[in-house]
PDB file of N, CA, C and O in Angstrom:
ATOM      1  N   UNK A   1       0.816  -1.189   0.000  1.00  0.00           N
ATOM      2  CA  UNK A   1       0.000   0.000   0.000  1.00  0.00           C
ATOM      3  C   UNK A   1       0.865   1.260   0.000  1.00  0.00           C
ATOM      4  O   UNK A   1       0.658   2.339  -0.556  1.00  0.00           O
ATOM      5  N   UNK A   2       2.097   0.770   0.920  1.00  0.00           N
ATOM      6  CA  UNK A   2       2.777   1.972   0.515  1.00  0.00           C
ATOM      7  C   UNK A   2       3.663   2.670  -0.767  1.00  0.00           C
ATOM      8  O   UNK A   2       4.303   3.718  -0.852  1.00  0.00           O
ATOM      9  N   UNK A   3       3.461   1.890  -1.434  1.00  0.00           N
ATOM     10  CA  UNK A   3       3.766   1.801  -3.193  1.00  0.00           C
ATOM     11  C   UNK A   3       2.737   2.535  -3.428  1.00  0.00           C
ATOM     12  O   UNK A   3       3.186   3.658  -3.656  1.00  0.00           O
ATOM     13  N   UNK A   4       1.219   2.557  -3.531  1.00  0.00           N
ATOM     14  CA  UNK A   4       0.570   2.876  -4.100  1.00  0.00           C
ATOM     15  C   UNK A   4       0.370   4.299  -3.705  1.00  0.00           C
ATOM     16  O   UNK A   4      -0.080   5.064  -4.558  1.00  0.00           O
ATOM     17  N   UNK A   5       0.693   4.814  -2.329  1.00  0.00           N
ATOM     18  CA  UNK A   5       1.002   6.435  -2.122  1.00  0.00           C
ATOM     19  C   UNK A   5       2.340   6.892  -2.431  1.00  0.00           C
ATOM     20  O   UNK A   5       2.551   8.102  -2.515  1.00  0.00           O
ATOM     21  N   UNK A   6       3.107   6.193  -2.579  1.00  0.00           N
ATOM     22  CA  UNK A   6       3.985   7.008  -3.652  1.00  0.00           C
ATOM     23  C   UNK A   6       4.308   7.191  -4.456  1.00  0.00           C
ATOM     24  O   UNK A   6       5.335   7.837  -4.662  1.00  0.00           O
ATOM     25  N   UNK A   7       3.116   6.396  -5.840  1.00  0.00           N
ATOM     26  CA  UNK A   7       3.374   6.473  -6.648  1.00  0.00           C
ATOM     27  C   UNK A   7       1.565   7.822  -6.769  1.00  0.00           C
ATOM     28  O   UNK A   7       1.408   8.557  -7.744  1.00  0.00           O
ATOM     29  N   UNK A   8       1.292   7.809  -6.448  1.00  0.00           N
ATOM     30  CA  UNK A   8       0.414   9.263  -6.016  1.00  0.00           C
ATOM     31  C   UNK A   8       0.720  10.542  -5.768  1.00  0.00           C
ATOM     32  O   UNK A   8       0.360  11.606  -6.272  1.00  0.00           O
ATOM     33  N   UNK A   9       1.488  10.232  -4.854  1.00  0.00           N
ATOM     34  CA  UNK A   9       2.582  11.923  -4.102  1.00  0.00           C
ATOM     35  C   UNK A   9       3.398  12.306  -5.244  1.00  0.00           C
ATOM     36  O   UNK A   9       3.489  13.434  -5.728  1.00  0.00           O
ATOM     37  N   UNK A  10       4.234  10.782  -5.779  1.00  0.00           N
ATOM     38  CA  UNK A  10       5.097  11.494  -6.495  1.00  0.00           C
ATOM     39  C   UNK A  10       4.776  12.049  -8.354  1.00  0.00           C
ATOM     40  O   UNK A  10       5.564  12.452  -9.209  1.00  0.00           O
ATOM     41  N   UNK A  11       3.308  11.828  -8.387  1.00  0.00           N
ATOM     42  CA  UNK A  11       2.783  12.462  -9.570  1.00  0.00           C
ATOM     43  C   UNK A  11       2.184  13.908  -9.258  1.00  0.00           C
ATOM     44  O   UNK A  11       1.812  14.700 -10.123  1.00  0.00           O
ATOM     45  N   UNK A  12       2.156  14.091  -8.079  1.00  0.00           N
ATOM     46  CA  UNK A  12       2.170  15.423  -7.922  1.00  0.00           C
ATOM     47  C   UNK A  12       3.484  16.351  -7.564  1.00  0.00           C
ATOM     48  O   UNK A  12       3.623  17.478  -8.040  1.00  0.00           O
ATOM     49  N   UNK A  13       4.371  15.778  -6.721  1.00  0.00           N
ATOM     50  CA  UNK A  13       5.341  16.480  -6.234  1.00  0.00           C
ATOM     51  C   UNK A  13       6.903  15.938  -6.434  1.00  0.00           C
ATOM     52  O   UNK A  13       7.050  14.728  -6.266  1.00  0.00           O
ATOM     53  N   UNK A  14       7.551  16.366  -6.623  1.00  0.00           N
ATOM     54  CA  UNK A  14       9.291  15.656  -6.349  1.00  0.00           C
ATOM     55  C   UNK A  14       9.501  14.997  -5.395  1.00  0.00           C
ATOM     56  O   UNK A  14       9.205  15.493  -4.308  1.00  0.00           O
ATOM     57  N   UNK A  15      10.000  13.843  -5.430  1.00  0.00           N
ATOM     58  CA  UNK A  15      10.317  12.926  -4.526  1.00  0.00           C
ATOM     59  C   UNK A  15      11.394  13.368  -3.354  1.00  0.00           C
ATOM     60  O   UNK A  15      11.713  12.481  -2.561  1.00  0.00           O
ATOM     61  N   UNK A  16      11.868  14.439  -3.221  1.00  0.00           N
ATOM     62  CA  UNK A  16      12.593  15.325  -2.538  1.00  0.00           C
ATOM     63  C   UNK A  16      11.874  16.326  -2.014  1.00  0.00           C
ATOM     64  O   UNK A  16      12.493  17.363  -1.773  1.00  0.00           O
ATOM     65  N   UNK A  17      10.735  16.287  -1.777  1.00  0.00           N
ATOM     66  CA  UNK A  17      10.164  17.385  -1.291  1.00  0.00           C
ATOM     67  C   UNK A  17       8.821  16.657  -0.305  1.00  0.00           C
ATOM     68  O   UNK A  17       7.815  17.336  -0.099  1.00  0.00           O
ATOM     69  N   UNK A  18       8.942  15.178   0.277  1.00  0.00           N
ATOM     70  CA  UNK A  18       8.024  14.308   1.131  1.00  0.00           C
ATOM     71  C   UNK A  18       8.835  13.226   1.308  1.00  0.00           C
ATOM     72  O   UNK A  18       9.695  12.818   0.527  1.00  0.00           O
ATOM     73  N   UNK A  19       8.419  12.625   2.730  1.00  0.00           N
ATOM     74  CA  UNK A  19       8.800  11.333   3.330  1.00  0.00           C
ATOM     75  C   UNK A  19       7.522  10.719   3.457  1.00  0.00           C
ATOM     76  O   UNK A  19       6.509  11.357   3.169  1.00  0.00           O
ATOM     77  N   UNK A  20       7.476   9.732   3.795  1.00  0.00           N
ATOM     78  CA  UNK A  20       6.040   8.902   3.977  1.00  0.00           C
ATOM     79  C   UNK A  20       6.885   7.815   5.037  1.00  0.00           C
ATOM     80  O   UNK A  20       7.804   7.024   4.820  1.00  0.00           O
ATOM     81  N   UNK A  21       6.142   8.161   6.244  1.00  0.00           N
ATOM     82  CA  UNK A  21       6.575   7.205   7.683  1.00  0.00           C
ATOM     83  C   UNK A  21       4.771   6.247   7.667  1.00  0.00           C
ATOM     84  O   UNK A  21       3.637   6.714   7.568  1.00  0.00           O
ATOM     85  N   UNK A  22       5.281   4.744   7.817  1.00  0.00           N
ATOM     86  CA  UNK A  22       4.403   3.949   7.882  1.00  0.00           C
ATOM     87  C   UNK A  22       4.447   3.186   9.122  1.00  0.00           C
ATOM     88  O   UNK A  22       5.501   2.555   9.203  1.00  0.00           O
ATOM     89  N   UNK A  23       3.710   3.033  10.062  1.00  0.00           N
ATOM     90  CA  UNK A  23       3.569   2.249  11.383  1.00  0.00           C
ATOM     91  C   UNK A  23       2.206   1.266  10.926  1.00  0.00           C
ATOM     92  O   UNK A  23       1.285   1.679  10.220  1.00  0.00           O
ATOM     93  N   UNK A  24       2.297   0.026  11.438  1.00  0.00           N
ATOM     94  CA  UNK A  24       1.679  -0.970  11.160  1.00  0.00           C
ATOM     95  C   UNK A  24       1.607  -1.228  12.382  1.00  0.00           C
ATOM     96  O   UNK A  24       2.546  -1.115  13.171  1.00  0.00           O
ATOM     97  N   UNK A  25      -0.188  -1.822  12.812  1.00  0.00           N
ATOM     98  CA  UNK A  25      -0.541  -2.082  13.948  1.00  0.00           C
ATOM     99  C   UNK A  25      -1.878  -3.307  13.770  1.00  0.00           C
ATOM    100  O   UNK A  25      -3.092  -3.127  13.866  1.00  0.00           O
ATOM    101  N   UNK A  26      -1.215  -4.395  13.521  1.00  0.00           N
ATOM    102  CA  UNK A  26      -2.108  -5.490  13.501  1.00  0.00           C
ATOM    103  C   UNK A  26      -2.514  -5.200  12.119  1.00  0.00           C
ATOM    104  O   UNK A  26      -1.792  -4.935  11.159  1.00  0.00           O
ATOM    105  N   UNK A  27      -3.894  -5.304  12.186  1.00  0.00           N
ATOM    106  CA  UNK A  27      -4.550  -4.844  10.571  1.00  0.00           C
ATOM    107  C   UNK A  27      -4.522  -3.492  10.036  1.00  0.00           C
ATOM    108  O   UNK A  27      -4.710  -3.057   8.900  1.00  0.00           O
ATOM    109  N   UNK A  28      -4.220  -2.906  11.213  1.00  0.00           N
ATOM    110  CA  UNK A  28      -4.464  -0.851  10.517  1.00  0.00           C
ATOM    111  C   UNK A  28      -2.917  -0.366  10.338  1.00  0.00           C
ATOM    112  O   UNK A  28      -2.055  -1.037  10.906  1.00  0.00           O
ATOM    113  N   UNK A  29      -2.583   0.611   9.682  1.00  0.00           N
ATOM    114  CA  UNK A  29      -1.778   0.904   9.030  1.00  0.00           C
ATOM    115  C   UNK A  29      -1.885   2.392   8.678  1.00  0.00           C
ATOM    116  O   UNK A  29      -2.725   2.820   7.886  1.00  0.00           O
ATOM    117  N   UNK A  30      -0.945   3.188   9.339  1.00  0.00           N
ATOM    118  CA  UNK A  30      -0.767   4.326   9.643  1.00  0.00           C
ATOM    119  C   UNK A  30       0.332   5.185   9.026  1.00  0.00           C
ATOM    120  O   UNK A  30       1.454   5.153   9.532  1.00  0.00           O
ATOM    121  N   UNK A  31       0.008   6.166   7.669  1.00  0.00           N
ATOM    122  CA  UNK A  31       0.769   6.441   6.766  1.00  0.00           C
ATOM    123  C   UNK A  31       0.970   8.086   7.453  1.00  0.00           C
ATOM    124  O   UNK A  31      -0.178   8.517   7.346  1.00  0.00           O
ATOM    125  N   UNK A  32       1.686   9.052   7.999  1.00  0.00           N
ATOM    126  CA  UNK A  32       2.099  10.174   7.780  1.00  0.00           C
ATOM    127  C   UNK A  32       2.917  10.756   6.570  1.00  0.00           C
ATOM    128  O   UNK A  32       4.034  10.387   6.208  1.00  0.00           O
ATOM    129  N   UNK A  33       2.430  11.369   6.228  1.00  0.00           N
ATOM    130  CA  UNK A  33       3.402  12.481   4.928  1.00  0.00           C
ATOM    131  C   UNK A  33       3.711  13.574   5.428  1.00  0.00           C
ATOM    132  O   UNK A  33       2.931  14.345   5.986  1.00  0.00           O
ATOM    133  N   UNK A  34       4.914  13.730   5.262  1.00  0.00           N
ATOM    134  CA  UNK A  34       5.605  14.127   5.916  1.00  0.00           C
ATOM    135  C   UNK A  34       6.227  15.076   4.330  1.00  0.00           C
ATOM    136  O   UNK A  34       7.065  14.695   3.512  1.00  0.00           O
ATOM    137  N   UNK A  35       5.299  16.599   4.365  1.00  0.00           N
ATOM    138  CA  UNK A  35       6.139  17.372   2.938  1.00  0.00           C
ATOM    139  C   UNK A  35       6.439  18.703   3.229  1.00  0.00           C
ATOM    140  O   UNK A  35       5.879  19.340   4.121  1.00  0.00           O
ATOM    141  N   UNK A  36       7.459  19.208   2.371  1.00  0.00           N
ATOM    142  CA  UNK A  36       7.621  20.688   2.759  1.00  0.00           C
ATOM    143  C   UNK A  36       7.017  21.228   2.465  1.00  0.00           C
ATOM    144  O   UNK A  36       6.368  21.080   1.430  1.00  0.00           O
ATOM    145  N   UNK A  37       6.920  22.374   3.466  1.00  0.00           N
ATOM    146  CA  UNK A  37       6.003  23.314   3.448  1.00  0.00           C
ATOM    147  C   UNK A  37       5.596  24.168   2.603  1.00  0.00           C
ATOM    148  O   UNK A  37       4.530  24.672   2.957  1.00  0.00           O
ATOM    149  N   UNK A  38       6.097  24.653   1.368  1.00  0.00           N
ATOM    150  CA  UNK A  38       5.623  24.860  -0.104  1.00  0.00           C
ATOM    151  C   UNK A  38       4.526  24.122  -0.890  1.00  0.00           C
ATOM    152  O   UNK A  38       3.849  24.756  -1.699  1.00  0.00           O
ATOM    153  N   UNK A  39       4.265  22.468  -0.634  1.00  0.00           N
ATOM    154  CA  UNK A  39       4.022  21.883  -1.273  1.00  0.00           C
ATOM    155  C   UNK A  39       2.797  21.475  -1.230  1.00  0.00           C
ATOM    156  O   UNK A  39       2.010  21.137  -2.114  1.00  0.00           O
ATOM    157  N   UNK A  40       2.661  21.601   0.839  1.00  0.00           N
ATOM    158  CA  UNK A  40       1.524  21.232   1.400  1.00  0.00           C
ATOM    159  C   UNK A  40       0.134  21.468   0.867  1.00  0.00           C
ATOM    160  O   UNK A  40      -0.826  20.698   0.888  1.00  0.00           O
ATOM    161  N   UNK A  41       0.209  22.494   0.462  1.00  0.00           N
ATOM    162  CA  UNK A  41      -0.890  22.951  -0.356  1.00  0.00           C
ATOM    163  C   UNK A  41      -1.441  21.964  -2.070  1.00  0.00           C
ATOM    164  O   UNK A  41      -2.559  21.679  -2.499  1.00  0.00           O
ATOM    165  N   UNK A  42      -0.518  21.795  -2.432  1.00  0.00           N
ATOM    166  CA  UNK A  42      -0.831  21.163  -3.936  1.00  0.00           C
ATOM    167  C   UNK A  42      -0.834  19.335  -3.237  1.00  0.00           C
ATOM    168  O   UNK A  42      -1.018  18.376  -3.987  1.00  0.00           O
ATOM    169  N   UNK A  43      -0.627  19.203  -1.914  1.00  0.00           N
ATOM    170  CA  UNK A  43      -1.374  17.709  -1.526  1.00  0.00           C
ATOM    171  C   UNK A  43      -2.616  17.670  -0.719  1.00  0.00           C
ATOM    172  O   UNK A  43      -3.094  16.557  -0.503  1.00  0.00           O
ATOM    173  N   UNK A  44      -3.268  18.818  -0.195  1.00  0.00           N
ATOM    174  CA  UNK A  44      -4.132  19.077   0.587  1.00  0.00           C
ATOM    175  C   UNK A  44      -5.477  19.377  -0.667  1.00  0.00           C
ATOM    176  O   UNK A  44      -6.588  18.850  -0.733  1.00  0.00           O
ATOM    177  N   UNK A  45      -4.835  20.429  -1.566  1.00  0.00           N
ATOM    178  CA  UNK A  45      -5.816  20.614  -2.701  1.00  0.00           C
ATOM    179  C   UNK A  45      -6.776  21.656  -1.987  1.00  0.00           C
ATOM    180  O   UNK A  45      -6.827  21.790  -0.764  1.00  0.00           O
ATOM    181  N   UNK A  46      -7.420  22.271  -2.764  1.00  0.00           N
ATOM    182  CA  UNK A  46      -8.696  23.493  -2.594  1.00  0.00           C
ATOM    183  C   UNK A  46      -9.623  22.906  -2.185  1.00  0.00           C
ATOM    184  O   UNK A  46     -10.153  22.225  -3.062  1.00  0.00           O
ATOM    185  N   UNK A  47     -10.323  22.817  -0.735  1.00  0.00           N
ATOM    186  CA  UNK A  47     -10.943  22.550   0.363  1.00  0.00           C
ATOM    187  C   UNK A  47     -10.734  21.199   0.197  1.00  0.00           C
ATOM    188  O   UNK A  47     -11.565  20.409  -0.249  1.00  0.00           O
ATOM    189  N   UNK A  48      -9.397  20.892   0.632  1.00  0.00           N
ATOM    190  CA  UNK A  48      -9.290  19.299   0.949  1.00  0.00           C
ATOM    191  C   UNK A  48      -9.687  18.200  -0.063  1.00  0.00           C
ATOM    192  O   UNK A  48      -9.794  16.994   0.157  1.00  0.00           O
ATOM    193  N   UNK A  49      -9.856  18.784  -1.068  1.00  0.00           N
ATOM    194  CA  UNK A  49     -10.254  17.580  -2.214  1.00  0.00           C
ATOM    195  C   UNK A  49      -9.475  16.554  -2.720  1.00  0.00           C
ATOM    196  O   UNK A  49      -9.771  15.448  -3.172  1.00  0.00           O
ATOM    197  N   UNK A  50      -8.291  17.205  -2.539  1.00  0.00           N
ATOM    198  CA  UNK A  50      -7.007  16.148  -3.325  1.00  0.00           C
ATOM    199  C   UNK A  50      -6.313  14.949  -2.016  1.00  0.00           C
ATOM    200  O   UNK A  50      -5.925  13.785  -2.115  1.00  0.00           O
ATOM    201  N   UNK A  51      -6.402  15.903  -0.839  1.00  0.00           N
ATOM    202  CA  UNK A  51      -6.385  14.742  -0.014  1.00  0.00           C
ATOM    203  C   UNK A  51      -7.258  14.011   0.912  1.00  0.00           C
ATOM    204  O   UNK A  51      -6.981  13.460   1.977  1.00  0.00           O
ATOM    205  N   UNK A  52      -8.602  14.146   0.151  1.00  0.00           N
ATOM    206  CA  UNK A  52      -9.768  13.378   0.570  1.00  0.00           C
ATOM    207  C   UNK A  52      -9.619  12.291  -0.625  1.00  0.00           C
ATOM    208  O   UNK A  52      -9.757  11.111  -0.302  1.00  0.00           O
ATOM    209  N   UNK A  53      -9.362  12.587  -1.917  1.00  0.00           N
ATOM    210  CA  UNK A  53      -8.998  11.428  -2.662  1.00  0.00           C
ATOM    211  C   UNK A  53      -8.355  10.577  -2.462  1.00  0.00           C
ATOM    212  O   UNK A  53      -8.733   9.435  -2.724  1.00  0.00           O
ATOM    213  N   UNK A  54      -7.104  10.850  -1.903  1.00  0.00           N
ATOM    214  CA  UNK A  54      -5.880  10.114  -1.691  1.00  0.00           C
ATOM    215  C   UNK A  54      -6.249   9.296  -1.159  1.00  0.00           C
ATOM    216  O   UNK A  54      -6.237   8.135  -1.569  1.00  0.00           O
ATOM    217  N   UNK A  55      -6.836   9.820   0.293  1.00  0.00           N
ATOM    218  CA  UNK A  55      -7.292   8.763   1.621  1.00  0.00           C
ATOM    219  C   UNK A  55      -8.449   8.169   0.706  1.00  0.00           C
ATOM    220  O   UNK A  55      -7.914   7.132   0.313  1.00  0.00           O
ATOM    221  N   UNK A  56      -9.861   8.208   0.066  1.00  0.00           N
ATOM    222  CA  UNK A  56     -10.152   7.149  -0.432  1.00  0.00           C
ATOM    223  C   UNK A  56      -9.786   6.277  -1.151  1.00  0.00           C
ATOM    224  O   UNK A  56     -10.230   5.142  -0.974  1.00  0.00           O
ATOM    225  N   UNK A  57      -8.900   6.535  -2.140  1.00  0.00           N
ATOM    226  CA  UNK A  57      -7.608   5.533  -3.030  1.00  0.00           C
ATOM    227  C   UNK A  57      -7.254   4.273  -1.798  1.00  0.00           C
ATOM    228  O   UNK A  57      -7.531   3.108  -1.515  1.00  0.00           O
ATOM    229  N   UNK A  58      -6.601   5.218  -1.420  1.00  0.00           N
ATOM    230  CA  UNK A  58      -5.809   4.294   0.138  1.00  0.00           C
ATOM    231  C   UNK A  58      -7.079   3.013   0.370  1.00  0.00           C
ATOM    232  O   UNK A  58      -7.044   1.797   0.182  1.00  0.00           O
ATOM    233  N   UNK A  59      -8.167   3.944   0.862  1.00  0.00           N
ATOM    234  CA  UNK A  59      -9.039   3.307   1.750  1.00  0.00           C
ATOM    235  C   UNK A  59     -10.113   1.855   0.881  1.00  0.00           C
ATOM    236  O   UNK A  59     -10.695   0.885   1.367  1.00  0.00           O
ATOM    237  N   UNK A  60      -9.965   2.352  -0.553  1.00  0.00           N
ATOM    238  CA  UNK A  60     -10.453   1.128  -1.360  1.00  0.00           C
ATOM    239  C   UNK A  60      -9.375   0.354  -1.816  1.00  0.00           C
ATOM    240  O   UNK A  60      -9.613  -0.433  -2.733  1.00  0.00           O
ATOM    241  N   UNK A  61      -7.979   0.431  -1.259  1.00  0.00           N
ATOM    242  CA  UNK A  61      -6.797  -0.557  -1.430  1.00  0.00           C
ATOM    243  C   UNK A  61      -7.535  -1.418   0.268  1.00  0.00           C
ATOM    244  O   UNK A  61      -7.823  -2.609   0.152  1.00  0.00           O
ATOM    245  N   UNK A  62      -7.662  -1.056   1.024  1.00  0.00           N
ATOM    246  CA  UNK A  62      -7.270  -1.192   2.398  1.00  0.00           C
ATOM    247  C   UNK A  62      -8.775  -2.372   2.364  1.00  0.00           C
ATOM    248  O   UNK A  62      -8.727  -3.514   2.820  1.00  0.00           O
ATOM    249  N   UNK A  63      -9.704  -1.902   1.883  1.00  0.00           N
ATOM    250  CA  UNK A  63     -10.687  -2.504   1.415  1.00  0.00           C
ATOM    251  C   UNK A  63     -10.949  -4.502   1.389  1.00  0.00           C
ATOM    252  O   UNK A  63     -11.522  -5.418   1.978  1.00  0.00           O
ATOM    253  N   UNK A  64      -9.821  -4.118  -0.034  1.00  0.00           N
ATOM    254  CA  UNK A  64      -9.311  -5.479  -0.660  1.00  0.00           C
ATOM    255  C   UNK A  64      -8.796  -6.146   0.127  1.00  0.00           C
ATOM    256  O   UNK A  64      -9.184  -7.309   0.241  1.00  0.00           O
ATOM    257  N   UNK A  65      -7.913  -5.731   0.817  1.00  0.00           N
ATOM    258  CA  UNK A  65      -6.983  -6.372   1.596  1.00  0.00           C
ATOM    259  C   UNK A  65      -7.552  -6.095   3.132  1.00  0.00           C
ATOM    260  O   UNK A  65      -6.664  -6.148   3.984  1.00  0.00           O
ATOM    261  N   UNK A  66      -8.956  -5.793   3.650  1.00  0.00           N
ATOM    262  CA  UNK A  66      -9.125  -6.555   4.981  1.00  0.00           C
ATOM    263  C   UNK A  66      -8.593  -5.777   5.937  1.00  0.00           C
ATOM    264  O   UNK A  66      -8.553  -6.411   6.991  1.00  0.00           O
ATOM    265  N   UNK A  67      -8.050  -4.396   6.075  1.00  0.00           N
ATOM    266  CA  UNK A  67      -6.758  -3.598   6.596  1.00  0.00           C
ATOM    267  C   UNK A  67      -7.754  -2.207   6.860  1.00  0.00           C
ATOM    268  O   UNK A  67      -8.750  -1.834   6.241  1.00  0.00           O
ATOM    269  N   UNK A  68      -7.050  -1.610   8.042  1.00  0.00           N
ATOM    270  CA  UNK A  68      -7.602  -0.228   8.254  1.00  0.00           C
ATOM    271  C   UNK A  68      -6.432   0.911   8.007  1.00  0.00           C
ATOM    272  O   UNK A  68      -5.344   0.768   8.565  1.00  0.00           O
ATOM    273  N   UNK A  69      -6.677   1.991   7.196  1.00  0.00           N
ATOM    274  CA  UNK A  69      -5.547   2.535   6.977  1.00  0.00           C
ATOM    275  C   UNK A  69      -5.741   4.043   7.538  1.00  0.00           C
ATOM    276  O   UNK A  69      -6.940   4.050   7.817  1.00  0.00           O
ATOM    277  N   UNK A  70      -5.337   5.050   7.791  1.00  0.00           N
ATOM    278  CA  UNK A  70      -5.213   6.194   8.100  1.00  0.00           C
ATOM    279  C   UNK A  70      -4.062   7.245   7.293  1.00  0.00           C
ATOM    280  O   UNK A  70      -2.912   6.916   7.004  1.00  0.00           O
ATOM    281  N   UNK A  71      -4.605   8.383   7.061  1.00  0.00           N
ATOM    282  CA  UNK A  71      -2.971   9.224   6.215  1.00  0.00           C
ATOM    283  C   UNK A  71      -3.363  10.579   6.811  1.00  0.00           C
ATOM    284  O   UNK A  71      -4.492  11.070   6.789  1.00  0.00           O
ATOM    285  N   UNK A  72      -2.034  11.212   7.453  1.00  0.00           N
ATOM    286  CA  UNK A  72      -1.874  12.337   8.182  1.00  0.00           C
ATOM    287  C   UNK A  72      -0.881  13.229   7.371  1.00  0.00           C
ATOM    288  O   UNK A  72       0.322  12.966   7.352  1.00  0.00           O
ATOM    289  N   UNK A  73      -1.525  14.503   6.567  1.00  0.00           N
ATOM    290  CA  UNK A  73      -0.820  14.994   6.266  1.00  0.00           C
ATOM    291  C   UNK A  73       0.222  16.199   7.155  1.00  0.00           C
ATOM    292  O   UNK A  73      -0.291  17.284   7.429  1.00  0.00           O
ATOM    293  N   UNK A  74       1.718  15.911   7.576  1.00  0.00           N
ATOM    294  CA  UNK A  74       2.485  17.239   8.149  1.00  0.00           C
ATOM    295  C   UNK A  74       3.280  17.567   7.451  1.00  0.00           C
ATOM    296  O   UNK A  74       3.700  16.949   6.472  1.00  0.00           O
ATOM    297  N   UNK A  75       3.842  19.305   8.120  1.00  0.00           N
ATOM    298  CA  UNK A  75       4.425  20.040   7.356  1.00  0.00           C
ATOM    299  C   UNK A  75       6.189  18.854   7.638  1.00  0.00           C
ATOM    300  O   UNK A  75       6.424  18.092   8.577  1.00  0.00           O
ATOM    301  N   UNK A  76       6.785  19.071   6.811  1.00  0.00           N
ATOM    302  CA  UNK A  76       8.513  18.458   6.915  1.00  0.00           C
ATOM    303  C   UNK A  76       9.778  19.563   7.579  1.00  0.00           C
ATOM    304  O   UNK A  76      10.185  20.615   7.087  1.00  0.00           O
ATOM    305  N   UNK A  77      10.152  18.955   8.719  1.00  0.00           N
ATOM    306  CA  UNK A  77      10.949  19.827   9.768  1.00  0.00           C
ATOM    307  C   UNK A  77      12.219  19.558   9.139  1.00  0.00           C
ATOM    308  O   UNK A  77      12.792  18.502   8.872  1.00  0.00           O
ATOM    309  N   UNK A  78      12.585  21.038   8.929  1.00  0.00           N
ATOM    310  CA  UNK A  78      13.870  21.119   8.030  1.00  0.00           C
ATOM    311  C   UNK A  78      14.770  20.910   8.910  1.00  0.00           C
ATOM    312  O   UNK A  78      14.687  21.115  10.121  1.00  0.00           O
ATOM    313  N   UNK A  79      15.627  20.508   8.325  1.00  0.00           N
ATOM    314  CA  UNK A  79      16.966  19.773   9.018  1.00  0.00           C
ATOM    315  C   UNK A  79      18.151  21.051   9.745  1.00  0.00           C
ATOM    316  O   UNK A  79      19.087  21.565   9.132  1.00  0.00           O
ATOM    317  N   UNK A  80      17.882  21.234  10.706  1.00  0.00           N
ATOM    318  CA  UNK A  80      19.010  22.180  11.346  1.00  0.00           C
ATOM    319  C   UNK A  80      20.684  21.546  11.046  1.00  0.00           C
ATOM    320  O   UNK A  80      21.007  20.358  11.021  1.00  0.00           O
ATOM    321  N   UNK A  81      21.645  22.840  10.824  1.00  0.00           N
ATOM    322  CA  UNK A  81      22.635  23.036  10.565  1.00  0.00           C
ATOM    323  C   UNK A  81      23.411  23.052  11.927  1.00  0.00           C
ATOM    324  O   UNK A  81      23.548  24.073  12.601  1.00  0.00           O
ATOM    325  N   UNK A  82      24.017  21.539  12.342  1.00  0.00           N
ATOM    326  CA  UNK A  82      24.686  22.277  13.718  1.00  0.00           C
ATOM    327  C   UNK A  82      26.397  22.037  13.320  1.00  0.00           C
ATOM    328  O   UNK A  82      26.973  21.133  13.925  1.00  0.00           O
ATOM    329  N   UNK A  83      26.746  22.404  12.867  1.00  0.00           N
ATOM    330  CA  UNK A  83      27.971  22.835  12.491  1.00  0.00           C
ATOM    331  C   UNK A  83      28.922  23.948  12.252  1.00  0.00           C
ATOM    332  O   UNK A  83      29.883  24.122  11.502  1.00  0.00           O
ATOM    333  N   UNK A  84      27.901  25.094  13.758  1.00  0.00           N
ATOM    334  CA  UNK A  84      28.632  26.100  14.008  1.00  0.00           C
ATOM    335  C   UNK A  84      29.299  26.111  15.069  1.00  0.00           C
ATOM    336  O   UNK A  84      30.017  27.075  15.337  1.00  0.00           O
TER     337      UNK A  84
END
């Protein structure tokens, strides 16, 4: 399943610009996206449409396979410079 959101994310966005952290808990299955903050917007979509799709995509994979899934979209915490 997690193939199938990134091959989603990454038709919208650069693969350098999101992480996707997956925790698995028995049958449910817990996807965060994890994108920068530029981007958030073109995965969220104009009143949530694009990522109300997503999560149903997800949710008629999750379907087939018997599985409860969840997707949390956050902003991506840029990596501090400690090398001063």
């Amino acid at each position: 399943m997690k193939e199938l959101l990134e091959h989603i994310i990454s038709s919208l966005i650069d693969e350098k610009y999101y992480e996707i952290e997956e925790n698995v808990d028995g049958d449910n299955i817990r996807f965060i996206l994890k994108v920068d903050q530029e981007f958030i917007g073109m995965i969220i979509g104009k009143g949530g449409k694009t990522v109300k799709s997503i999560r149903n995509i997800l949710r008629i994979k999750a379907v087939l396979e018997n599985k409860g899934v969840f997707l949390e979209v956050v902003e991506k915490e840029e990596k501090k410079d400690t090398t001063e």
